[in-house]
C-alpha positions in Angstrom: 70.0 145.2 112.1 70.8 148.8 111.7 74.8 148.3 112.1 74.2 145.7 110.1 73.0 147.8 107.3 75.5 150.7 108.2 78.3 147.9 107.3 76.4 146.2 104.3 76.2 142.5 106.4 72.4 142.2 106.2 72.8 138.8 104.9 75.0 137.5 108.3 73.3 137.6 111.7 75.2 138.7 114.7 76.3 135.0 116.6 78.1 134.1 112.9 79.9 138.1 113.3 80.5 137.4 117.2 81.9 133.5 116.3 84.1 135.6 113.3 85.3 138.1 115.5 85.9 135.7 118.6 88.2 133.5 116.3 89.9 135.8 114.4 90.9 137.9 117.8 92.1 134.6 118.8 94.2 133.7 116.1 96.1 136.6 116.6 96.8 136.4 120.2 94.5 138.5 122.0 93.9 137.8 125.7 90.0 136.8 126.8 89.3 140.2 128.4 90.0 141.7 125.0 88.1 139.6 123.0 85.0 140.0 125.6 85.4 143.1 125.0 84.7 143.6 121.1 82.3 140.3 121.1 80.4 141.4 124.5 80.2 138.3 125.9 80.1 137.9 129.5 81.6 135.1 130.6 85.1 133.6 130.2 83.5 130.6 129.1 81.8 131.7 126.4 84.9 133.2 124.7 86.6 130.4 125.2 83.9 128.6 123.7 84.3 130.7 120.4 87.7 131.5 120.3 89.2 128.0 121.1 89.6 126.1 118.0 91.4 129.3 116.9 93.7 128.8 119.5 93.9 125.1 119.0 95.0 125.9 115.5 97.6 128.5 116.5 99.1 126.0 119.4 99.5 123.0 116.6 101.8 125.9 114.1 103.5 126.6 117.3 104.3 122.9 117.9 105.5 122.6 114.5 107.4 125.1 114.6 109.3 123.2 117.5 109.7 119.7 115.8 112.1 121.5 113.0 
């Protein structure tokens, strides 16, 4: 709660800022150790968890991209 209040996000609780931070790394392209990383999670599952209908959404642009 007290980094919450440094950053003015009282009104969020920390698994919807982990969930935010999980996707958005993943949107971007960063690699599971580097999203652990920020979101402290501890297993490769659990990022995946988070970060994978972020990465479902940047492998359907991709495939898009293709068709044209």
């Amino acid at each position: 709660m007290s980094v919450r209040r440094q950053i003015d996000a009282e009104d969020y609780d920390i698994h919807g800022l982990r969930y935010s931070a999980a996707s958005e790394l993943a949107a971007v392209g960063c690699s599971d150790d580097l999203i652990a990383a920020i979101t402290g999670h501890t297993t490769a599952s659990m990022v995946r968890k988070y970060a994978g209908t972020a990465r479902q959404k940047v492998r359907a642009i991709e495939a898009q991209k293709l068709r044209k």
